[in-house]
C-alpha positions, 0 to 999 in steps of 0.5 A: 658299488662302493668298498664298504658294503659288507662281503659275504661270510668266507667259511674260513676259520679267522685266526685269533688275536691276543687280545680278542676274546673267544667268541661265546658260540665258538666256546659254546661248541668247543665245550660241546666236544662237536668242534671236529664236526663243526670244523668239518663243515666249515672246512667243506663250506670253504672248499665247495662254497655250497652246504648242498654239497657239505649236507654229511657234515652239517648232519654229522655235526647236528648229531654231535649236537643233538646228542650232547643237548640229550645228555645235558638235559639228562645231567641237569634232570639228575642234578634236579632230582639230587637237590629235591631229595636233599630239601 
């Protein structure tokens, strides 16, 4: 096998350049409030090397998920009925 095949993702959180932007699904669940459960799972996903074994975290984070997912469509339905009284 040649070097240049692509080696498997490492679970390990990168560190960040200066002058790398923020990756949009990092951003996505730092705005979320779930990013404690999703460094959760990466770190068990480092240490185990299996999400067998990591399967507390992914269900907490997936709970953190589900529930801010509930509450935006919440927000945006509240926002919807706001703007169709005011027309």
């Amino acid at each position: 096998m040649s070097s240049s095949v692509p080696q498997g993702h490492t679970w390990a959180q990168k560190v960040k350049k200066e002058d790398e932007e923020e990756d949009p699904l990092d951003q996505l669940i730092s705005r979320s409030g779930c990013a404690a459960s999703h460094f959760a799972v990466q770190e068990c996903m480092a240490q185990h090397q299996d999400w067998r074994q990591c399967q507390p975290q992914v269900q907490a984070f997936r709970d953190c998920m589900s529930e801010q997912q509930a509450r935006r469509r919440k927000e945006l339905q509240r926002r919807k009925e706001h703007a169709s009284a005011h027309c």
